[in-house]
BAFIKE-209559 format. One record per residue: x, y, z of N, C-alpha, C in turn; residue in one letter. Coordinates in steps of 0.1 Angstrom, whole numbers, padded with zeros to 4 digits, always signed. Atoms other than C-alpha are relative to their C-alpha. Layout:
N
XYZXYZXYZa;...
//
This chain:
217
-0014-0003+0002-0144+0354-0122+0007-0011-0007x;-0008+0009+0011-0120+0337-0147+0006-0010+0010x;-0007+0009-0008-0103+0308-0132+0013-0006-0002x;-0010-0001+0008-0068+0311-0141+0002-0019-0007x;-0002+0022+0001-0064+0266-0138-0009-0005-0010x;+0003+0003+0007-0089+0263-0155-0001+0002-0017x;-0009-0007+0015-0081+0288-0188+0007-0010-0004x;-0014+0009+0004-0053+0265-0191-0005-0017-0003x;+0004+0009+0003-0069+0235-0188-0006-0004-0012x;+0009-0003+0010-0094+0243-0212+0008-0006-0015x;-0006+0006+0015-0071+0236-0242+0005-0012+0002x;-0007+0017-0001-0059+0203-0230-0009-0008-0001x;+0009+0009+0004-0076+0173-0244-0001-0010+0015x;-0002+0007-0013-0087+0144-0217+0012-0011-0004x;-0012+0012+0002-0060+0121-0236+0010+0003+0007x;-0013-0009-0009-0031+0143-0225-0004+0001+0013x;-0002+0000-0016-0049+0150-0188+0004-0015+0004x;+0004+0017-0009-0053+0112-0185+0015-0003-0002x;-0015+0008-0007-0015+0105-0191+0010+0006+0009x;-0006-0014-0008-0005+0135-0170-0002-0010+0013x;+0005+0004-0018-0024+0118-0142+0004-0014+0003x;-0013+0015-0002-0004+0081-0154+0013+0003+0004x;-0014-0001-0005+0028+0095-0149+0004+0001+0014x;-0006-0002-0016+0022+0111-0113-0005-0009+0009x;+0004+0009-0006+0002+0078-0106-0010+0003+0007x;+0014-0006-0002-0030+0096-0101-0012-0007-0002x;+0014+0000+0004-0065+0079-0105-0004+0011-0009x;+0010-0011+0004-0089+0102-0128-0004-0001-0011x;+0002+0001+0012-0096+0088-0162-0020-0012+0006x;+0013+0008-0003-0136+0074-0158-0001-0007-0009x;+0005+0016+0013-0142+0038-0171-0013-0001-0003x;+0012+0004-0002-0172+0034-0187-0011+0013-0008x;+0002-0005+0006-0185+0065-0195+0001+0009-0010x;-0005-0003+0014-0189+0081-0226-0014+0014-0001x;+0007-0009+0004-0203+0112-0242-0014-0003-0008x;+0018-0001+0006-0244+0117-0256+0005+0004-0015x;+0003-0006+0016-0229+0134-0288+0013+0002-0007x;-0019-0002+0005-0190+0136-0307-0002+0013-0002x;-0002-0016+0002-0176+0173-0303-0004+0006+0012x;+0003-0011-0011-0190+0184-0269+0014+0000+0006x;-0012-0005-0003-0167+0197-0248-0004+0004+0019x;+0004-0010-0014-0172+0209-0210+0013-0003+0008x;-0009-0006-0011-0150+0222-0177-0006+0001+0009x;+0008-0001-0003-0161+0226-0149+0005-0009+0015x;-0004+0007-0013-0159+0219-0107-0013-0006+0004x;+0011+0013+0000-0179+0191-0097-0012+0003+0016x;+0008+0002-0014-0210+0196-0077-0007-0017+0001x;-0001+0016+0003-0215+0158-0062-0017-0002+0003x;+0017+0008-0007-0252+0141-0051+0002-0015-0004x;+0000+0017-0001-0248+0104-0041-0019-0004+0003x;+0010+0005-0003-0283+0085-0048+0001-0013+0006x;+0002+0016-0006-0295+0054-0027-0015-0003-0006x;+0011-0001+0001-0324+0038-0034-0005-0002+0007x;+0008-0006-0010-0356+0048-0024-0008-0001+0015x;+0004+0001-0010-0372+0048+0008-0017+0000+0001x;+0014-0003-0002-0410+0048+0019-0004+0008+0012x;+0005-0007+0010-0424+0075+0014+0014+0000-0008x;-0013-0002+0007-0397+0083-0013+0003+0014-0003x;-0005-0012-0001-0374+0114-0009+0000+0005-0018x;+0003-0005+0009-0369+0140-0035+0013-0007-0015x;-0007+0011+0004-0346+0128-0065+0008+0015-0007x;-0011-0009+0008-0332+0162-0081-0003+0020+0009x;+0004-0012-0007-0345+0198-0060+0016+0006+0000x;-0007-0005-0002-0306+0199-0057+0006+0011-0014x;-0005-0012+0009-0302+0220-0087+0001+0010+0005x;+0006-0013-0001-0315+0251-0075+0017+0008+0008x;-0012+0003-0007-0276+0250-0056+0006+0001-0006x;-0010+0006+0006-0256+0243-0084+0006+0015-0005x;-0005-0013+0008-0237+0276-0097+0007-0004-0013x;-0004+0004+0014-0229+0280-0136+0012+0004-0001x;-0010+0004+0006-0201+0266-0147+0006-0007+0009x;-0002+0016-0004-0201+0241-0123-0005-0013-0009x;+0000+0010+0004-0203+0202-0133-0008-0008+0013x;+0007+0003-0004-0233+0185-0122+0003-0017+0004x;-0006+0016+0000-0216+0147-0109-0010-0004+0007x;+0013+0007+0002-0248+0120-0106+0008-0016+0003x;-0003+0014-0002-0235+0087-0085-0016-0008+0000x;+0013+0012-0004-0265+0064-0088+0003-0012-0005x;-0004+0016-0005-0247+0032-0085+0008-0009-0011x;+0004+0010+0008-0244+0025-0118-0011-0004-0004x;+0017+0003-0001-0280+0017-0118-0003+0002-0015x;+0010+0001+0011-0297+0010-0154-0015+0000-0001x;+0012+0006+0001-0330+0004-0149-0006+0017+0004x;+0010-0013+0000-0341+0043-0140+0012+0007-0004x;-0015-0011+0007-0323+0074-0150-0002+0012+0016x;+0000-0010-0010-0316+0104-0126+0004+0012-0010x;-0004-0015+0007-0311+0133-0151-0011-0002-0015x;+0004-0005+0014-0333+0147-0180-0006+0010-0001x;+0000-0012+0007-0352+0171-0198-0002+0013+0010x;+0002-0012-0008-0361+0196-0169+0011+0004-0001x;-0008-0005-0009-0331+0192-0154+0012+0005-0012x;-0008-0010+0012-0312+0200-0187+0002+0011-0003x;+0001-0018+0002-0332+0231-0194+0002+0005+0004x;-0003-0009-0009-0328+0243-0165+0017+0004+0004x;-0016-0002-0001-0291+0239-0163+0005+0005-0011x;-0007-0015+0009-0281+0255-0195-0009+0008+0000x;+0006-0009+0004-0303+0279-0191+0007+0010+0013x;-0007-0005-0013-0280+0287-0157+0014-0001-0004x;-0015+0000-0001-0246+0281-0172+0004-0007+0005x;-0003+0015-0004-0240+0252-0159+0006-0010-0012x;-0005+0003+0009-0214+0233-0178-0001-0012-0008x;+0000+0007+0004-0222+0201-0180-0006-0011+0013x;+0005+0009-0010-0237+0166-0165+0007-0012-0003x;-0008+0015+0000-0218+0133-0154-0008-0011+0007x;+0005+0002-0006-0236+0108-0146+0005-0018+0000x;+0002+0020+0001-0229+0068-0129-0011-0005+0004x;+0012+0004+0000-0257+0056-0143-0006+0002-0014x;+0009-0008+0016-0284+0069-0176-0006+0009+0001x;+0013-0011+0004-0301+0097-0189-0013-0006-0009x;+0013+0008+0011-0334+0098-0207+0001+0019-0009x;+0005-0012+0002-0351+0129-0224+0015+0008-0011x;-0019-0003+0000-0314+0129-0242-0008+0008-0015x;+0005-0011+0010-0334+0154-0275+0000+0009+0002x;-0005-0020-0007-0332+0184-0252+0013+0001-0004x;-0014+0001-0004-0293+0179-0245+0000+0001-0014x;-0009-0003+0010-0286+0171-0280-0005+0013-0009x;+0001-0006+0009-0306+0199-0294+0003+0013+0005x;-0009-0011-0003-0290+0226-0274+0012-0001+0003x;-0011+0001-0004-0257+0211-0269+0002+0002+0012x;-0004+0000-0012-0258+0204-0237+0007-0013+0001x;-0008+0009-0001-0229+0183-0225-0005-0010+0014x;-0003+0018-0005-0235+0146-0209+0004-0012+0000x;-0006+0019-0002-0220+0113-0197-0004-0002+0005x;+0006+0007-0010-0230+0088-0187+0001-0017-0007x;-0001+0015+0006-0235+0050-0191-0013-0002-0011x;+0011+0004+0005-0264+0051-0213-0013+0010-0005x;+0011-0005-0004-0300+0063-0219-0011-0014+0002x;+0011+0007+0004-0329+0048-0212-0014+0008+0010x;+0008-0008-0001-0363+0061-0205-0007+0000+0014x;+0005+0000-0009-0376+0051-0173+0004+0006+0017x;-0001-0013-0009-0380+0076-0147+0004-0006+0013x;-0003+0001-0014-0362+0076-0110-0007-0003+0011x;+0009+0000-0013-0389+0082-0092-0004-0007+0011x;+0004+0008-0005-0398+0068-0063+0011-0014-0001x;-0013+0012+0003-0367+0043-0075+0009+0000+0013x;-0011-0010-0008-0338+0068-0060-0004+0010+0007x;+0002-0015-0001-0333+0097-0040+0010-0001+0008x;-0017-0007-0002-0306+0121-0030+0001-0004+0014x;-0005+0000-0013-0286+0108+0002+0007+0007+0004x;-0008-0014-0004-0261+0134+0003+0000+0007-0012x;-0006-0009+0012-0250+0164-0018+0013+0008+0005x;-0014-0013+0000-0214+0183-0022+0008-0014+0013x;-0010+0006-0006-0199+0148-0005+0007-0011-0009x;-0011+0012+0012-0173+0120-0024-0014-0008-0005x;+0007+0007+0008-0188+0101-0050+0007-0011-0010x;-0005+0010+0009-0175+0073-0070-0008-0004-0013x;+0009-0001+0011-0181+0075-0107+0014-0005-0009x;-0007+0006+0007-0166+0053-0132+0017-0005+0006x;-0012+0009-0008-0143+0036-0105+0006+0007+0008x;-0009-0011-0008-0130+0070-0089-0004+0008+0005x;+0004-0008-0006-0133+0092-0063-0002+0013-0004x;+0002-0012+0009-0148+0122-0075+0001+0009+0014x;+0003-0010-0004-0150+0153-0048-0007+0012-0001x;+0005-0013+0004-0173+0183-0043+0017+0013-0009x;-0014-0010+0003-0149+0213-0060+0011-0007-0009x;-0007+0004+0008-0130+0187-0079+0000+0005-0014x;+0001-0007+0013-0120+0198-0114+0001-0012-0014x;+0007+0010+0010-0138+0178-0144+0002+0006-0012x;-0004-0001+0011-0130+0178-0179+0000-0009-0013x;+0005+0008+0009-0147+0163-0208+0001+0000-0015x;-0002-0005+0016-0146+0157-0246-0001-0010-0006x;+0005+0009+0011-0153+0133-0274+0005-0012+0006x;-0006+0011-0004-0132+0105-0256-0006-0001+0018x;+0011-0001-0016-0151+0109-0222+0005+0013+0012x;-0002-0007-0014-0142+0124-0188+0014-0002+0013x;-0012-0001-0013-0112+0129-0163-0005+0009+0010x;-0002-0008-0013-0109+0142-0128+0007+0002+0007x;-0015-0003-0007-0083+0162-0113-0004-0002+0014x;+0001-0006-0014-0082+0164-0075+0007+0014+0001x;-0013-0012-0004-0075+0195-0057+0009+0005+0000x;-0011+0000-0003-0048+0185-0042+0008-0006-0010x;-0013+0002+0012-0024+0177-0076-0007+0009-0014x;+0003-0014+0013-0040+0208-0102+0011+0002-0004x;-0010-0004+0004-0010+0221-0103+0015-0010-0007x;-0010+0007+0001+0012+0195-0108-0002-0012-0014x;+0004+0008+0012-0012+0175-0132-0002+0010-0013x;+0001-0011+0011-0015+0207-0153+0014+0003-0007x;-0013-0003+0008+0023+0216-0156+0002-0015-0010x;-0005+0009+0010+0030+0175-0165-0009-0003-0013x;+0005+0002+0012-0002+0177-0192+0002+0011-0007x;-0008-0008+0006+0013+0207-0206+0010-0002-0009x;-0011+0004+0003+0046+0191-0208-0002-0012-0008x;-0001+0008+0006+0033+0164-0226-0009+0009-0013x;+0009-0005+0013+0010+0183-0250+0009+0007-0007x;-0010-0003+0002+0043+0206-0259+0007-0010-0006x;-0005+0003+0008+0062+0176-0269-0011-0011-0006x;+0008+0008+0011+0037+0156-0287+0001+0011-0014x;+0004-0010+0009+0029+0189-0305+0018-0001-0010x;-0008+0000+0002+0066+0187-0315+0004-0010-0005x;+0000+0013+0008+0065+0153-0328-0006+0000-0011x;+0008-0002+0006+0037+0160-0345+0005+0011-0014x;-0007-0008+0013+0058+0189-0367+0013-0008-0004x;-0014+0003+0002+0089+0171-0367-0005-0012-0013x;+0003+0012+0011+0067+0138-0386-0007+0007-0013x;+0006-0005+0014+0052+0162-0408+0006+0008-0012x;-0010-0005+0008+0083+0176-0420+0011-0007-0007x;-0010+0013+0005+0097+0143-0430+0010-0006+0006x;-0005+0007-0008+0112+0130-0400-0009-0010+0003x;+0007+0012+0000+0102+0098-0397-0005-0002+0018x;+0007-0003-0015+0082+0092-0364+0008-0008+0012x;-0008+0007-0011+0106+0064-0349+0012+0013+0008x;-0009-0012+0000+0129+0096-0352-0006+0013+0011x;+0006-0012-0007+0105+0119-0339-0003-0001+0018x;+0005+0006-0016+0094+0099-0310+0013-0001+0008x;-0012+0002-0006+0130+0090-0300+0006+0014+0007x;-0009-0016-0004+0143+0131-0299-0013+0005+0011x;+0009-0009-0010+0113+0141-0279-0003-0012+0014x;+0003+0007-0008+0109+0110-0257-0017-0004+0004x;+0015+0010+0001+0072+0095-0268+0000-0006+0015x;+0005+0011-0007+0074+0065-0247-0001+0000+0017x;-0002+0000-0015+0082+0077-0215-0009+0017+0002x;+0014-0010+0004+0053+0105-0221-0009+0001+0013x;+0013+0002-0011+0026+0088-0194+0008-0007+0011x;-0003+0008-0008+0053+0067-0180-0001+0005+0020x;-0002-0006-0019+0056+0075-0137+0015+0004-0003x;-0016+0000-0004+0093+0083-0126+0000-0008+0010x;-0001+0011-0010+0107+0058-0106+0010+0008+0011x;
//
């Protein structure tokens, strides 16, 4: 079923979410990661899996796909960690091949030739090739996760694009939606006003630029 919040979301860039969520003094802009390819695009409610590293014997490190429903957002806390990756080519295939919208990950991918040759969308810190195994494994799934400095939530609503990744919480959708609306509206209106030969100090002044991301006090 359609998701009306999300429809709407859908056309908003993460520049405009991320100053939506400065104004109401929101966390949600992720530091650090960055997109596998310029031009992807994904949406998408966040299913979480926090890794620790491994134990002896060593637990499993990805089984939790089989869980994930399409057009959810696959969120990958592993610590930050460089030195193994927790996402690649299976788990790619297998996820666009389920509608599954996209992967975030704190941490690297490997295997990143699948992804870019079916456009499957990924963040992350990196790639590099060496395998998890036996490294990591899943300590929880579907509980908070901290990825690129912020608390992420199972069900939280994720939103990606050539400039990286934001994250709404639940609890402010509605409020971060109408104020990134209201800023995408008057930019868009700046944006005709300087192209009509209104000079932009002009433009920005009648529409109120500067106070755009500002908070209210």
């Amino acid at each position: 079923m359609s998701d009306p919040i999300l429809d709407r979301f859908a056309v908003l860039g993460t520049a405009t979410v991320s100053d939506a969520l400065d104004k109401l003094k929101r966390p949600g802009s992720l530091i650090g990661l960055a997109p596998l390819a310029d031009g992807q695009r994904m949406i998408g409610r966040a299913f979480t899996v926090r890794y620790v590293s491994a134990q002896v014997p060593a637990g499993t490190v990805g089984d939790y796909i089989d869980q994930v429903e399409p057009g959810q957002v696959v969120v990958l806390d592993n610590d930050g960690r460089l030195d193994c990756t927790v996402w690649g080519d299976i788990l790619t295939a297998v996820a666009h091949q389920r509608g599954i919208s996209g992967t975030v990950i704190e941490g690297v991918c490997r295997d990143t030739h699948r992804a870019l040759s079916i456009g499957y969308p990924i963040y992350s810190r990196g790639r590099f090739m060496r395998t998890g195994k036996d490294r990591v494994e899943v300590a929880e799934e579907r509980g908070p996760v901290t990825i690129g400095g912020v608390t992420v939530r199972h069900g939280d609503l994720l939103i990606g694009d050539s400039d990286g990744v934001v994250v709404i919480p639940r609890d402010c959708e509605e409020q971060v939606l109408e104020t990134a609306e209201m800023i995408h509206t008057r930019e868009e209106a700046i944006l005709a006003a300087a192209l009509s030969g209104v000079t932009i100090a002009e433009a920005r002044a009648k529409y109120g630029y500067h106070d755009l991301q500002r908070a209210d006090t």
